[in-house]
Structures are given as structure tokens and as C-alpha cells.
PDB file of N, CA, C and O in Angstrom:
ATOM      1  N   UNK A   1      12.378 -44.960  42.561  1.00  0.00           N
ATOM      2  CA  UNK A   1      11.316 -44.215  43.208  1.00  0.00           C
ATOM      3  C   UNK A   1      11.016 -42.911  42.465  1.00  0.00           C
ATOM      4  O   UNK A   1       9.818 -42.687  42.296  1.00  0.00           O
ATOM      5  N   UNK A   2      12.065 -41.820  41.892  1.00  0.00           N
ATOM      6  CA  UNK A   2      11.821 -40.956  41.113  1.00  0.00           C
ATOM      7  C   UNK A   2      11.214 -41.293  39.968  1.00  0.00           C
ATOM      8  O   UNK A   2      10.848 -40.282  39.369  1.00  0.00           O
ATOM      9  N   UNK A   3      10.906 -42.471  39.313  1.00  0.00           N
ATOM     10  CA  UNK A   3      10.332 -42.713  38.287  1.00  0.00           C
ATOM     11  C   UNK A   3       8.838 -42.969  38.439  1.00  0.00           C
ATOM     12  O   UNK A   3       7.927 -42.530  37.736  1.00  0.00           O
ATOM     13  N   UNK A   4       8.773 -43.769  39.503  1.00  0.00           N
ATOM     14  CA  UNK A   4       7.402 -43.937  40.266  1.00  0.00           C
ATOM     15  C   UNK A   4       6.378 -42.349  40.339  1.00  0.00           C
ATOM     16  O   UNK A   4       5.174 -42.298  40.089  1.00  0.00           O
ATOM     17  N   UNK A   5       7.207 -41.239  40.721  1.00  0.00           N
ATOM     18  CA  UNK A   5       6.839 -40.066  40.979  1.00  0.00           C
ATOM     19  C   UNK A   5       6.526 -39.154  39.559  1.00  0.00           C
ATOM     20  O   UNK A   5       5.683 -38.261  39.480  1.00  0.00           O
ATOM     21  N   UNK A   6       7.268 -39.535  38.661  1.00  0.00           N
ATOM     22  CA  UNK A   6       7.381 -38.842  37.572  1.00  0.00           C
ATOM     23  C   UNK A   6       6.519 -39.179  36.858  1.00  0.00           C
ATOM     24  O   UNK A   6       5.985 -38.230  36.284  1.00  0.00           O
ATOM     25  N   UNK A   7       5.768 -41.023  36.409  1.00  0.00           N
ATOM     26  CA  UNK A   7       4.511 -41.477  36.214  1.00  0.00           C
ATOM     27  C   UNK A   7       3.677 -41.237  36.374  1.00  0.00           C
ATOM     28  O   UNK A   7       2.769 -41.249  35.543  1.00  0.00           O
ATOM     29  N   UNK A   8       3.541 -40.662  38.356  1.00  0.00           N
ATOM     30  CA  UNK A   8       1.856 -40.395  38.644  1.00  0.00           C
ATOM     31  C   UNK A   8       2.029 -39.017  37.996  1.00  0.00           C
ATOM     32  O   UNK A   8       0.888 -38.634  37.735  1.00  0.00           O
ATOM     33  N   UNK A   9       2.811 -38.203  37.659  1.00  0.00           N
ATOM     34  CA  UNK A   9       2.333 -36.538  37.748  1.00  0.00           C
ATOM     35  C   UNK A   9       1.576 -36.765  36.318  1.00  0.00           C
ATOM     36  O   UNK A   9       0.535 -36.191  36.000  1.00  0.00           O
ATOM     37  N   UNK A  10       2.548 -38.050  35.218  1.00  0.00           N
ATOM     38  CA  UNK A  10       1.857 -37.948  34.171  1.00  0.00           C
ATOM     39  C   UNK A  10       0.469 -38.139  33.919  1.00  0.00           C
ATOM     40  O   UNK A  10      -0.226 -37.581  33.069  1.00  0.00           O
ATOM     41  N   UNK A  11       0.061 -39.246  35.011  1.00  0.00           N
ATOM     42  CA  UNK A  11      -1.329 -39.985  34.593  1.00  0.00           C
ATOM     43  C   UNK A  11      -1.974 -38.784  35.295  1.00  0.00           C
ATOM     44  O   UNK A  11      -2.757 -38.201  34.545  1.00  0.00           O
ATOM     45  N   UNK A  12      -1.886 -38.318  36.352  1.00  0.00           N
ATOM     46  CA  UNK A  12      -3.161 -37.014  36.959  1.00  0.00           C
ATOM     47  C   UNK A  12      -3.117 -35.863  35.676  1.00  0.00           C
ATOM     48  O   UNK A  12      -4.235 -35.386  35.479  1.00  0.00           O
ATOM     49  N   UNK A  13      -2.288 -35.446  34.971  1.00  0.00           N
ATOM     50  CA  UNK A  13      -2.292 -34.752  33.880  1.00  0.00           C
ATOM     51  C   UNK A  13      -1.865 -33.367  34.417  1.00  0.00           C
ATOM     52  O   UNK A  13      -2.624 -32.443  34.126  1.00  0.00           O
ATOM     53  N   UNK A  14      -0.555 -33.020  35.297  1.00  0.00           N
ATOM     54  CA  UNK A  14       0.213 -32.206  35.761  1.00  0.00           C
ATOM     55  C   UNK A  14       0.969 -31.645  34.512  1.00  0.00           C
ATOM     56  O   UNK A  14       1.139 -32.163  33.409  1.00  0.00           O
ATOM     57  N   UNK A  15       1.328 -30.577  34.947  1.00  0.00           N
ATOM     58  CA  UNK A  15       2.068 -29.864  33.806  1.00  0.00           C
ATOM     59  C   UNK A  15       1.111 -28.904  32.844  1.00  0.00           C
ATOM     60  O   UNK A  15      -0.114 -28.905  32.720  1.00  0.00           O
ATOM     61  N   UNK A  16       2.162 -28.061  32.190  1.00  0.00           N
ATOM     62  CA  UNK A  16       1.500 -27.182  31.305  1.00  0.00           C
ATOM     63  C   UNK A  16       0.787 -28.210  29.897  1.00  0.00           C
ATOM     64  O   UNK A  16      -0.321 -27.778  29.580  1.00  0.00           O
ATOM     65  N   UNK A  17       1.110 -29.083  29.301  1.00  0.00           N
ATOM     66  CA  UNK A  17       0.247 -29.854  28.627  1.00  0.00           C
ATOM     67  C   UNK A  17      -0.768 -30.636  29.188  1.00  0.00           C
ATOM     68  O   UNK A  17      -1.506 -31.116  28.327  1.00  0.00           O
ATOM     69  N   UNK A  18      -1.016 -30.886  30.183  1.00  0.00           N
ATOM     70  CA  UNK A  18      -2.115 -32.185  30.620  1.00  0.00           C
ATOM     71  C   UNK A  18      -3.185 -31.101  30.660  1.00  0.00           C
ATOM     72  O   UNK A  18      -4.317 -31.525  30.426  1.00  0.00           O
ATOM     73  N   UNK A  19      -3.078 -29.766  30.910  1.00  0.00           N
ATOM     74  CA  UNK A  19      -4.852 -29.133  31.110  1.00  0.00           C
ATOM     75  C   UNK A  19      -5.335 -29.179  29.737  1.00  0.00           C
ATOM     76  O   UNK A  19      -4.779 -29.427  28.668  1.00  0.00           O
ATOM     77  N   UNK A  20      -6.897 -28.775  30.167  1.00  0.00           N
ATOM     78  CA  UNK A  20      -7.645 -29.157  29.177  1.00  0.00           C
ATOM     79  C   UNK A  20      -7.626 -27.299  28.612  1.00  0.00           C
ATOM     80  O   UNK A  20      -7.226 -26.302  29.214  1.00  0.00           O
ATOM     81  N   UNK A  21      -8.211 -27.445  27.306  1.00  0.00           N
ATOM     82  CA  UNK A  21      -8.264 -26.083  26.665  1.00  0.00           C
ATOM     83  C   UNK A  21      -9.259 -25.445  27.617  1.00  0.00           C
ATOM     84  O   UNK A  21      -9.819 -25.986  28.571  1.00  0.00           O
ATOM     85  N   UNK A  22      -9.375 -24.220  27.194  1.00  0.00           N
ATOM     86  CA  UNK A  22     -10.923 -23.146  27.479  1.00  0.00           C
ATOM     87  C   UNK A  22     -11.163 -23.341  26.944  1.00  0.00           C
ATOM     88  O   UNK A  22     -10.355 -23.625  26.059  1.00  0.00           O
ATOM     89  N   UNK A  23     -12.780 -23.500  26.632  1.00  0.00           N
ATOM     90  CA  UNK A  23     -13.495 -22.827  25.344  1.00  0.00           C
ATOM     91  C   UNK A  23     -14.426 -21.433  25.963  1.00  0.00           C
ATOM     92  O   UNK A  23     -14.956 -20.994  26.984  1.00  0.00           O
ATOM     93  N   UNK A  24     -14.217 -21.181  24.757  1.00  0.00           N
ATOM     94  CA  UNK A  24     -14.843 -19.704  24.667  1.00  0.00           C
ATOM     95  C   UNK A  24     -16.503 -20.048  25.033  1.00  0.00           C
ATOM     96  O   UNK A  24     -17.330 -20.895  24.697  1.00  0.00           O
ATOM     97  N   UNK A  25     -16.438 -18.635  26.092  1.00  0.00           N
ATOM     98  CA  UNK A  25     -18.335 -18.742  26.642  1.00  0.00           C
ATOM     99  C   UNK A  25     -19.056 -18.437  25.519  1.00  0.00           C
ATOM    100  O   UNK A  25     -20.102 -19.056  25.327  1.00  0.00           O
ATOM    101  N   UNK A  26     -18.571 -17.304  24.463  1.00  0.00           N
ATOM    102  CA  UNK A  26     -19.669 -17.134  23.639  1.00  0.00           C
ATOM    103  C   UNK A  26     -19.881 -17.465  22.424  1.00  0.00           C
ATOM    104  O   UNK A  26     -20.736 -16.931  21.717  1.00  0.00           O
ATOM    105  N   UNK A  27     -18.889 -18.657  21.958  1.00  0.00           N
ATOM    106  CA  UNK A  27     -18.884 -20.028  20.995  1.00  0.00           C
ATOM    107  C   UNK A  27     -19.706 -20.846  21.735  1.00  0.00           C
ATOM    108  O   UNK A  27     -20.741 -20.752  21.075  1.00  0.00           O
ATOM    109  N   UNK A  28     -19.942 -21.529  22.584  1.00  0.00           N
ATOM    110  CA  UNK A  28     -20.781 -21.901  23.424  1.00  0.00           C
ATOM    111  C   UNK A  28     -21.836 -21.708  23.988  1.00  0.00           C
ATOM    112  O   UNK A  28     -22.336 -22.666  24.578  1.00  0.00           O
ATOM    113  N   UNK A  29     -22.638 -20.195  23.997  1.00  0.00           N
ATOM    114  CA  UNK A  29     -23.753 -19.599  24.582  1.00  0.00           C
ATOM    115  C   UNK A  29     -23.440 -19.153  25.729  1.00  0.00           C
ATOM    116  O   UNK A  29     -23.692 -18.010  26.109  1.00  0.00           O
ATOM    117  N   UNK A  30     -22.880 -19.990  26.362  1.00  0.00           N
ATOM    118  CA  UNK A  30     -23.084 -19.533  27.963  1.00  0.00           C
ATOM    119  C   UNK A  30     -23.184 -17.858  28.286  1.00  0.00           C
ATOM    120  O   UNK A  30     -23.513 -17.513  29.421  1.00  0.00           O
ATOM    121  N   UNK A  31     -22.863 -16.747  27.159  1.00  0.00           N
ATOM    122  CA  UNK A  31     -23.267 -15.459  27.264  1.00  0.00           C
ATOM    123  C   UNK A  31     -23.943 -15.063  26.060  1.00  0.00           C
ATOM    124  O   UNK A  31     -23.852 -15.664  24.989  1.00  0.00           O
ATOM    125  N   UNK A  32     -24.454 -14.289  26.220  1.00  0.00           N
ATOM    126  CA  UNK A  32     -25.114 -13.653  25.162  1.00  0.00           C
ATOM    127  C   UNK A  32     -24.461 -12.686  24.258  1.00  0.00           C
ATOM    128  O   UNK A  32     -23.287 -12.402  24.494  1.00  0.00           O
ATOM    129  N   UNK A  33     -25.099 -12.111  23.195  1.00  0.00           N
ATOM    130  CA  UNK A  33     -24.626 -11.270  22.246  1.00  0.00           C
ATOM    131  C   UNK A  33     -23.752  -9.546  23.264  1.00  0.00           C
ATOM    132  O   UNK A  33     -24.275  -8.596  23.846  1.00  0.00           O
ATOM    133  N   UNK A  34     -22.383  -9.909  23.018  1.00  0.00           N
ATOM    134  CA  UNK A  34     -21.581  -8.971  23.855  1.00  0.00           C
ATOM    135  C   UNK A  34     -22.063  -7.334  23.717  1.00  0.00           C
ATOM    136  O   UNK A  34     -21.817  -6.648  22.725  1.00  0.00           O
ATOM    137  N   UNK A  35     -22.837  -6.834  24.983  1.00  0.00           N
ATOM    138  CA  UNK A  35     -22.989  -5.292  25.086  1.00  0.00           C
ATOM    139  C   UNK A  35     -22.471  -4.312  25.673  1.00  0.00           C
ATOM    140  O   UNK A  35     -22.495  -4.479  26.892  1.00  0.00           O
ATOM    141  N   UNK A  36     -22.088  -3.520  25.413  1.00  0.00           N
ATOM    142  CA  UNK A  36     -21.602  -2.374  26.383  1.00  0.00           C
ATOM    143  C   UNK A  36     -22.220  -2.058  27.611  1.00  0.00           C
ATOM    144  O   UNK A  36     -21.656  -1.663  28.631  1.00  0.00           O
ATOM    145  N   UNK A  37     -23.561  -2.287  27.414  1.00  0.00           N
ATOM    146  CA  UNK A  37     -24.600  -1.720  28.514  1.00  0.00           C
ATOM    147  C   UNK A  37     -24.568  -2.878  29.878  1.00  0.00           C
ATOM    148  O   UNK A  37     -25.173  -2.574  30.906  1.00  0.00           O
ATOM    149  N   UNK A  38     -23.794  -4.248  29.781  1.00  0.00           N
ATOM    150  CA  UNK A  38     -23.540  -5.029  30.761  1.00  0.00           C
ATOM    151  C   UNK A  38     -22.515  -5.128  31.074  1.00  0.00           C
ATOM    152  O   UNK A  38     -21.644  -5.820  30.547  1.00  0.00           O
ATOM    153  N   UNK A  39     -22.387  -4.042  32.549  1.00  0.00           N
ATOM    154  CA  UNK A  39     -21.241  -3.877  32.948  1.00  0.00           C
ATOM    155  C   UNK A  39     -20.302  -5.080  33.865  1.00  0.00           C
ATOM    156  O   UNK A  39     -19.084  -5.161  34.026  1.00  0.00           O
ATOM    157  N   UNK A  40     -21.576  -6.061  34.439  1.00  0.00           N
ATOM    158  CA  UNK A  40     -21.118  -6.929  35.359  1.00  0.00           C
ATOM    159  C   UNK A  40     -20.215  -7.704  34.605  1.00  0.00           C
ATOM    160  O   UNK A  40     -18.994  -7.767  34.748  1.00  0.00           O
ATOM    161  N   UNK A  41     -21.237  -8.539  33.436  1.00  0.00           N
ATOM    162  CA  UNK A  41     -20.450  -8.999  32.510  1.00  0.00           C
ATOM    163  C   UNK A  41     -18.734  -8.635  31.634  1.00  0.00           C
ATOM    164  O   UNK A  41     -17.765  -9.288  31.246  1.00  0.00           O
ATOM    165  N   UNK A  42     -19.048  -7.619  31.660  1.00  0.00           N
ATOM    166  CA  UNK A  42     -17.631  -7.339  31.076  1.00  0.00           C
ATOM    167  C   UNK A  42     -16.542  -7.235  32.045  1.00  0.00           C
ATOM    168  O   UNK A  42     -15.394  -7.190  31.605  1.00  0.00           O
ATOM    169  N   UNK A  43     -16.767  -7.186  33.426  1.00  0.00           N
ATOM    170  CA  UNK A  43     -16.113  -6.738  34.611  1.00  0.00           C
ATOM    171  C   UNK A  43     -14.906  -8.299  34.506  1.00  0.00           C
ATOM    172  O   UNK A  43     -13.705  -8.366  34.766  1.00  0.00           O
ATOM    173  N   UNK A  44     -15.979  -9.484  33.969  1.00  0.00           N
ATOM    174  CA  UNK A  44     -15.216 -10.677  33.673  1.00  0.00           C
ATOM    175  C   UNK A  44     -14.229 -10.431  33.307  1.00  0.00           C
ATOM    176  O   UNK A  44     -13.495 -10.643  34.272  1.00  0.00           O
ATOM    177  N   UNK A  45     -13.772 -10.171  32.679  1.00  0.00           N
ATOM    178  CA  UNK A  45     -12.466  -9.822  31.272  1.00  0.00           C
ATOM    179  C   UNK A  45     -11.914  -8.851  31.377  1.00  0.00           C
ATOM    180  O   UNK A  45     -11.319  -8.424  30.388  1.00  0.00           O
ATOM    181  N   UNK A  46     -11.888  -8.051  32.720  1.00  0.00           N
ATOM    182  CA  UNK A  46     -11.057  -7.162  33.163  1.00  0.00           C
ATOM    183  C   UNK A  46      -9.879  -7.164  34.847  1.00  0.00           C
ATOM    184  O   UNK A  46      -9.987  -7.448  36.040  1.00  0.00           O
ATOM    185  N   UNK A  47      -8.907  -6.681  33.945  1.00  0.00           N
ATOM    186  CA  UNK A  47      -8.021  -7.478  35.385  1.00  0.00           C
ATOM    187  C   UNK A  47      -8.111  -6.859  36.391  1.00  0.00           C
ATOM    188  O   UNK A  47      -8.548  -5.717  36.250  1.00  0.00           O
ATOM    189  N   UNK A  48      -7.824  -7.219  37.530  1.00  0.00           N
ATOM    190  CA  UNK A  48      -8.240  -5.922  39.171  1.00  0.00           C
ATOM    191  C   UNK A  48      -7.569  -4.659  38.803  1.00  0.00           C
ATOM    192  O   UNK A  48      -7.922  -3.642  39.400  1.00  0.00           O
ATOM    193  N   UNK A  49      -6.475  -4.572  37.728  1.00  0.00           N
ATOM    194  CA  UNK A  49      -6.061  -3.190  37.079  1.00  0.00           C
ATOM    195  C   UNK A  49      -6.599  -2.527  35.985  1.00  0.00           C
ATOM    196  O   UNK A  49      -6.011  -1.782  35.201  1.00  0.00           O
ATOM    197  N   UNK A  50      -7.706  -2.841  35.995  1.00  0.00           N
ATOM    198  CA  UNK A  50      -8.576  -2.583  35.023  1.00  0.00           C
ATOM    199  C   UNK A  50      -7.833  -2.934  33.392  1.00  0.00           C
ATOM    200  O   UNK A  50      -8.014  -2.211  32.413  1.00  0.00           O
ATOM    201  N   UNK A  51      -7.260  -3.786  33.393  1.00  0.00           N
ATOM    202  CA  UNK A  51      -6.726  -4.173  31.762  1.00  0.00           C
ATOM    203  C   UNK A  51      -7.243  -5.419  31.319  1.00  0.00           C
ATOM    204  O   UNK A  51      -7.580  -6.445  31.912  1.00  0.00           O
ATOM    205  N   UNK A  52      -7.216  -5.005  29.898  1.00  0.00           N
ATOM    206  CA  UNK A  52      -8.489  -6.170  29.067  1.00  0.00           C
ATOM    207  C   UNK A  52      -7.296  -7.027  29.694  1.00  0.00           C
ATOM    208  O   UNK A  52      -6.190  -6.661  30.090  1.00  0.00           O
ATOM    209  N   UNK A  53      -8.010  -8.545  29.643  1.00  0.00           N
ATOM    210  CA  UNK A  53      -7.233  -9.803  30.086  1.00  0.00           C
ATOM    211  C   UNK A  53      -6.985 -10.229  28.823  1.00  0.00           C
ATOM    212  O   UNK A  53      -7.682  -9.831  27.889  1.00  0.00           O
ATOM    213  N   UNK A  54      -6.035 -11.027  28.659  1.00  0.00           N
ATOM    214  CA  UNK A  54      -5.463 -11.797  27.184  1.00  0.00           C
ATOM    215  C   UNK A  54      -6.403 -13.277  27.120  1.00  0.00           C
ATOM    216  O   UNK A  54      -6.743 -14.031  28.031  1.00  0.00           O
ATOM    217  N   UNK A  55      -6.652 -13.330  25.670  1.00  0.00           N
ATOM    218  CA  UNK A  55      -6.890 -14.833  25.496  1.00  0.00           C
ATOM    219  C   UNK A  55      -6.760 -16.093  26.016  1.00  0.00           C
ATOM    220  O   UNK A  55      -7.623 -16.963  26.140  1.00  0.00           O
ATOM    221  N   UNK A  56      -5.237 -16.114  26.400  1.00  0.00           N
ATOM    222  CA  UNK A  56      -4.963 -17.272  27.453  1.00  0.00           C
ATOM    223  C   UNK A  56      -5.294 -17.541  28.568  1.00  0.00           C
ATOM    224  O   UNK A  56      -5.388 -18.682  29.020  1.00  0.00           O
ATOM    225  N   UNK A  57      -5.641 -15.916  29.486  1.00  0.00           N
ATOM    226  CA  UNK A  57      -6.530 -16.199  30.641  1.00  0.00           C
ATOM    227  C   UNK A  57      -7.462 -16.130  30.628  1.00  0.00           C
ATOM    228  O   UNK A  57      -7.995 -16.642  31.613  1.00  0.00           O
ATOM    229  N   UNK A  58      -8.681 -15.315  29.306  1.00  0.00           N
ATOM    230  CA  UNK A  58      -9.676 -15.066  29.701  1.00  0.00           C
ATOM    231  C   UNK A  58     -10.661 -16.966  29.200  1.00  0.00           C
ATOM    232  O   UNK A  58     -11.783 -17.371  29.506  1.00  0.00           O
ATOM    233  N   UNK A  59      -9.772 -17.482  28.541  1.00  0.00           N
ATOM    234  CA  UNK A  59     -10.440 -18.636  27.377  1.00  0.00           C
ATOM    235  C   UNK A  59     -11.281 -18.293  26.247  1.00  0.00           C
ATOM    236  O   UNK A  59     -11.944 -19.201  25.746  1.00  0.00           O
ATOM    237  N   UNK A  60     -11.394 -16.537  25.529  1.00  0.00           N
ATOM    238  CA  UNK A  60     -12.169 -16.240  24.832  1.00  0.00           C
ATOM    239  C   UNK A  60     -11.212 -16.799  23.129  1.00  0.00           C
ATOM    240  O   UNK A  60     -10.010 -17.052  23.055  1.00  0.00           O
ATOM    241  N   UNK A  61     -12.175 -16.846  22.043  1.00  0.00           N
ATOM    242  CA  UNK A  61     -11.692 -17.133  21.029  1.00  0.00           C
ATOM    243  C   UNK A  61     -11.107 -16.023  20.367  1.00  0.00           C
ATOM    244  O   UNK A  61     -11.382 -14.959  20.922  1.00  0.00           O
ATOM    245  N   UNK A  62     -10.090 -15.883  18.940  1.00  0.00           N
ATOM    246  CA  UNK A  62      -9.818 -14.596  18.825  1.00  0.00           C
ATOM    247  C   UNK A  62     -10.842 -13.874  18.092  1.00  0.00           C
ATOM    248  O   UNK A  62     -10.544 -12.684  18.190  1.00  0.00           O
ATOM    249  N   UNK A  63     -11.892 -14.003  17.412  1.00  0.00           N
ATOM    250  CA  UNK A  63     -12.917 -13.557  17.461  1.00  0.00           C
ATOM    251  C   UNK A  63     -14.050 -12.773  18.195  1.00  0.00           C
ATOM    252  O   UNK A  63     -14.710 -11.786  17.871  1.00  0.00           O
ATOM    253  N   UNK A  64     -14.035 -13.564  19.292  1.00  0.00           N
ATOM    254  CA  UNK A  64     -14.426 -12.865  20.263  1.00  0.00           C
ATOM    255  C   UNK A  64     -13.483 -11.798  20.931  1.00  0.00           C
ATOM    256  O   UNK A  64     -13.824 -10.617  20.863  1.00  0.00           O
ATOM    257  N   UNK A  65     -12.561 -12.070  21.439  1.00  0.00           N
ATOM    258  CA  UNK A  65     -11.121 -11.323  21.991  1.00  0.00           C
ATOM    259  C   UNK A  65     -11.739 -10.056  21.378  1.00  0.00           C
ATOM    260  O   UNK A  65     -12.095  -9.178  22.164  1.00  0.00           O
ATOM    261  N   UNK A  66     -11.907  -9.863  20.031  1.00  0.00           N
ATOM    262  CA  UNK A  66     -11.647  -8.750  19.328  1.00  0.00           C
ATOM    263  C   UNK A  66     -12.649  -8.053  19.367  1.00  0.00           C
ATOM    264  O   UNK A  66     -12.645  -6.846  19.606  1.00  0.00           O
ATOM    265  N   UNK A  67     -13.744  -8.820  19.106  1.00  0.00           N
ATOM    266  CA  UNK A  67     -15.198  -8.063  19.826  1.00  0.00           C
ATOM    267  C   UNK A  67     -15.305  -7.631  21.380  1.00  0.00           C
ATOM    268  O   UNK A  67     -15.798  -6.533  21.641  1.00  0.00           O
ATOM    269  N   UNK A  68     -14.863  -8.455  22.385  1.00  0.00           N
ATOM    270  CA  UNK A  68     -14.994  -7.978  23.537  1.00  0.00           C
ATOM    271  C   UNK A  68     -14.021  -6.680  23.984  1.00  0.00           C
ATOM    272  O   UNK A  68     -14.502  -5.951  24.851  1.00  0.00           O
ATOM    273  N   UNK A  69     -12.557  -6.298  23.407  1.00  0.00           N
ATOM    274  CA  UNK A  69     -12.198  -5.377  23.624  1.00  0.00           C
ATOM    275  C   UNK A  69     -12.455  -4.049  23.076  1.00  0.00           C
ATOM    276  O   UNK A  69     -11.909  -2.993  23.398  1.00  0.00           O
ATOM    277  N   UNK A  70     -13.591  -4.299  21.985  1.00  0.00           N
ATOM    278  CA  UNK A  70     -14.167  -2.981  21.390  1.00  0.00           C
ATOM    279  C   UNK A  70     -15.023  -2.657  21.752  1.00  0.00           C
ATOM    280  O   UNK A  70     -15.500  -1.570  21.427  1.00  0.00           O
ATOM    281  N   UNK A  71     -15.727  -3.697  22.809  1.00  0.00           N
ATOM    282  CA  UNK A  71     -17.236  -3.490  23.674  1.00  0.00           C
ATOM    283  C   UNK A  71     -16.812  -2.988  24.950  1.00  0.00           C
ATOM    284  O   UNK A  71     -17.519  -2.210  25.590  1.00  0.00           O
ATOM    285  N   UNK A  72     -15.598  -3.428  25.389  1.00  0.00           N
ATOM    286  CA  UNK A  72     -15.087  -2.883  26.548  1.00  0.00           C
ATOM    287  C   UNK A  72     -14.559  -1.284  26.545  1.00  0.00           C
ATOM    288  O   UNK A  72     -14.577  -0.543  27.528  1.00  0.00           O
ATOM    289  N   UNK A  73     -14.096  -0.943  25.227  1.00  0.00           N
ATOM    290  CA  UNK A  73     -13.584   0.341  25.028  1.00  0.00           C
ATOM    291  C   UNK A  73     -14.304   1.027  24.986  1.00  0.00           C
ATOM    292  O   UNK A  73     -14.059   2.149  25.427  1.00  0.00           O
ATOM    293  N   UNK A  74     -15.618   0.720  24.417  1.00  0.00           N
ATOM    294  CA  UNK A  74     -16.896   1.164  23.997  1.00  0.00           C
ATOM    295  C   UNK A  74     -17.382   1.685  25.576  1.00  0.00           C
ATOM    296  O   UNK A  74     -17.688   2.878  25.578  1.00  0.00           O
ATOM    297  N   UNK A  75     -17.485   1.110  26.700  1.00  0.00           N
ATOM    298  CA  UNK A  75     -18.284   1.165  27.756  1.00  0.00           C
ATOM    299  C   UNK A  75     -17.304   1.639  28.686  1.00  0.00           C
ATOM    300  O   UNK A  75     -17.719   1.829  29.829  1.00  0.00           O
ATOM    301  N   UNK A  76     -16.116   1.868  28.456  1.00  0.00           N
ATOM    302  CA  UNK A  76     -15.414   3.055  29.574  1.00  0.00           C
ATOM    303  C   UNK A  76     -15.060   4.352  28.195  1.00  0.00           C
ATOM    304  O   UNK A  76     -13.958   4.857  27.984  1.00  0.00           O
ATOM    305  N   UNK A  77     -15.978   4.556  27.649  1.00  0.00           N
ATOM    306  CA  UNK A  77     -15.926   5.592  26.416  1.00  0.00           C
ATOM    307  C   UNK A  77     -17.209   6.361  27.389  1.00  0.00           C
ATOM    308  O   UNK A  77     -16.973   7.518  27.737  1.00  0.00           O
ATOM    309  N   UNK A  78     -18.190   5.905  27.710  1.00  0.00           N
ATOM    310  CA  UNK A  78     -19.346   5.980  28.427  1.00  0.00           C
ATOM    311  C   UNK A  78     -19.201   6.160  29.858  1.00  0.00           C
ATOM    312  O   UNK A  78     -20.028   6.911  30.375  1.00  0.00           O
ATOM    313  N   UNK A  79     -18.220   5.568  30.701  1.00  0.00           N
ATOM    314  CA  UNK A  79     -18.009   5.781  31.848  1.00  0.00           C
ATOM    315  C   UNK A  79     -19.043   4.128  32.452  1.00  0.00           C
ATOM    316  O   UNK A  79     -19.298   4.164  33.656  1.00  0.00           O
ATOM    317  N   UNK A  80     -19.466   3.089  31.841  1.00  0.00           N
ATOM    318  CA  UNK A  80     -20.357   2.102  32.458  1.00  0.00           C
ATOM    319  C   UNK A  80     -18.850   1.502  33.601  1.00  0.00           C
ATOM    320  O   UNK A  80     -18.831   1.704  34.815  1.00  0.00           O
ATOM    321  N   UNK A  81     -17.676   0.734  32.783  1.00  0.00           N
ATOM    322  CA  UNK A  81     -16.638   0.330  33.249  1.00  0.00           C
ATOM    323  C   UNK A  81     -15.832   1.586  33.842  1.00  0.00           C
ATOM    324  O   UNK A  81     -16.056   2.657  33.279  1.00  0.00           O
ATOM    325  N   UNK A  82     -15.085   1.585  34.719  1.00  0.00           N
ATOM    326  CA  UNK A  82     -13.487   2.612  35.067  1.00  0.00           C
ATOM    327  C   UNK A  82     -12.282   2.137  34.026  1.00  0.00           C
ATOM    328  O   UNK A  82     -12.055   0.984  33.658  1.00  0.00           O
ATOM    329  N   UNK A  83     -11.837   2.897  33.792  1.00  0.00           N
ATOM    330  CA  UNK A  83     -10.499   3.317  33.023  1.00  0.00           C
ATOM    331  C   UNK A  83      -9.390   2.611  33.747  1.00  0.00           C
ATOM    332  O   UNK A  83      -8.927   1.553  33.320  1.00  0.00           O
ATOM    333  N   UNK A  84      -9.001   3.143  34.748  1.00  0.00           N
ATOM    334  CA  UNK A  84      -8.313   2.474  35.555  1.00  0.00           C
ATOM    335  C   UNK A  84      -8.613   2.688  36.710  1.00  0.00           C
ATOM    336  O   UNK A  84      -9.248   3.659  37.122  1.00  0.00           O
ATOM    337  N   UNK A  85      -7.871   1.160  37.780  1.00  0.00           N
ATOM    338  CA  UNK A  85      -8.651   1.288  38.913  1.00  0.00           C
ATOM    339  C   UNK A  85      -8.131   2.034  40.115  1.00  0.00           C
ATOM    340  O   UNK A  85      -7.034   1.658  40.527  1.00  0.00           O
ATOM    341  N   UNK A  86      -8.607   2.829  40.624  1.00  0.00           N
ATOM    342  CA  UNK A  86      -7.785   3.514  41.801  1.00  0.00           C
ATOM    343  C   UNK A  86      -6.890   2.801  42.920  1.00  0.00           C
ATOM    344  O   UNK A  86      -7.281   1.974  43.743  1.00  0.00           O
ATOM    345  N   UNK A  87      -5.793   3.236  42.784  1.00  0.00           N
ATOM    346  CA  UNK A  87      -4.902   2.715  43.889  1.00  0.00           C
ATOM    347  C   UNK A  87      -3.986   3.638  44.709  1.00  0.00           C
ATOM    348  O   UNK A  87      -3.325   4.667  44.575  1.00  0.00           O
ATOM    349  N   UNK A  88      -4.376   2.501  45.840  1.00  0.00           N
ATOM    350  CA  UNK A  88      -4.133   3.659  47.066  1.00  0.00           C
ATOM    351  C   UNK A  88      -2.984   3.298  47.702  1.00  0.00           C
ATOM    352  O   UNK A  88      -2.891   2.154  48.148  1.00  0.00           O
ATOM    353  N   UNK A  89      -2.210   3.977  47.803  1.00  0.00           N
ATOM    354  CA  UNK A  89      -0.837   3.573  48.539  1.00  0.00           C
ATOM    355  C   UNK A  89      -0.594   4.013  49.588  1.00  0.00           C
ATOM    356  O   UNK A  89      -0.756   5.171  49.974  1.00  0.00           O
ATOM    357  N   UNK A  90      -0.074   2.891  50.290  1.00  0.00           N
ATOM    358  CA  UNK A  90      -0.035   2.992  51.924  1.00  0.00           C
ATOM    359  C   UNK A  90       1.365   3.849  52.558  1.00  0.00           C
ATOM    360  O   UNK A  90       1.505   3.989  53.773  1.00  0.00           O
TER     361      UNK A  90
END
């Protein structure tokens, strides 16, 4: 019966190998040429602690990676993004 169990996890594609890659949105289009001046957009790729997100979570390429954290630095240089995010302790 444990073998029975250990089969299906394979065929649904469980585990850290069965997911499928990211691909990057802006190898793909799905965004446009990365600006400072779009704050919503960049809000993507920032964690609720305001820290750039890594490659592995965001699915960006390292190409991009490298552009988006200089566009991001760029736009809390400006004040568009927060620096960090306020936290309030209870």
C-alpha cells in the first residue's frame, strides 16, 4: 500500500522536482520595459518587508533580477516605493 501511495505523489508531480519552472514576465512580455515611475508594478517584487524578492520566488530571469533591483533602488531613491515597511508592535 505504501508503494501504491508513493506512485500517485509521482504521477500528480508532488515534490520539489515535479513543478514546472517560472518564466520570467519580461522574457515573455507580459510587462513592459521596467520603470521606476510604476510603482504598482514594482510593488510585485517586493516582499511585505519591503525587500527585493529573490529569483526563485519572484520567477524573474537573472537579467532581469538585475535590472529590476536597480529600478527598484532607483524609485525608493525618489520616495515612489517605501524603504522599509512600517511595523507596528503590539
Amino acid at each position: 500500500m505504501a508503494r501504491e501511495q508513493r506512485g500517485d505523489k509521482r504521477r500528480r508531480g508532488g515534490g520539489r522536482r515535479g513543478r514546472r519552472p517560472k518564466v520570467c514576465a519580461f522574457c515573455t512580455g507580459e510587462h513592459e520595459i521596467m520603470d521606476y515611475h510604476d510603482g504598482k508594478m514594482l510593488r510585485r517584487y517586493i516582499s511585505d518587508t519591503a525587500k527585493i524578492l529573490p529569483r526563485r520566488r519572484s520567477g524573474v530571469c537573472a537579467k532581469h533580477q538585475r535590472r529590476l533591483a536597480t529600478t527598484i533602488k532607483r524609485a525608493r531613491m525618489l520616495a515612489i516605493i517605501p524603504i522599509t515597511e512600517r511595523l507596528v508592535r503590539k
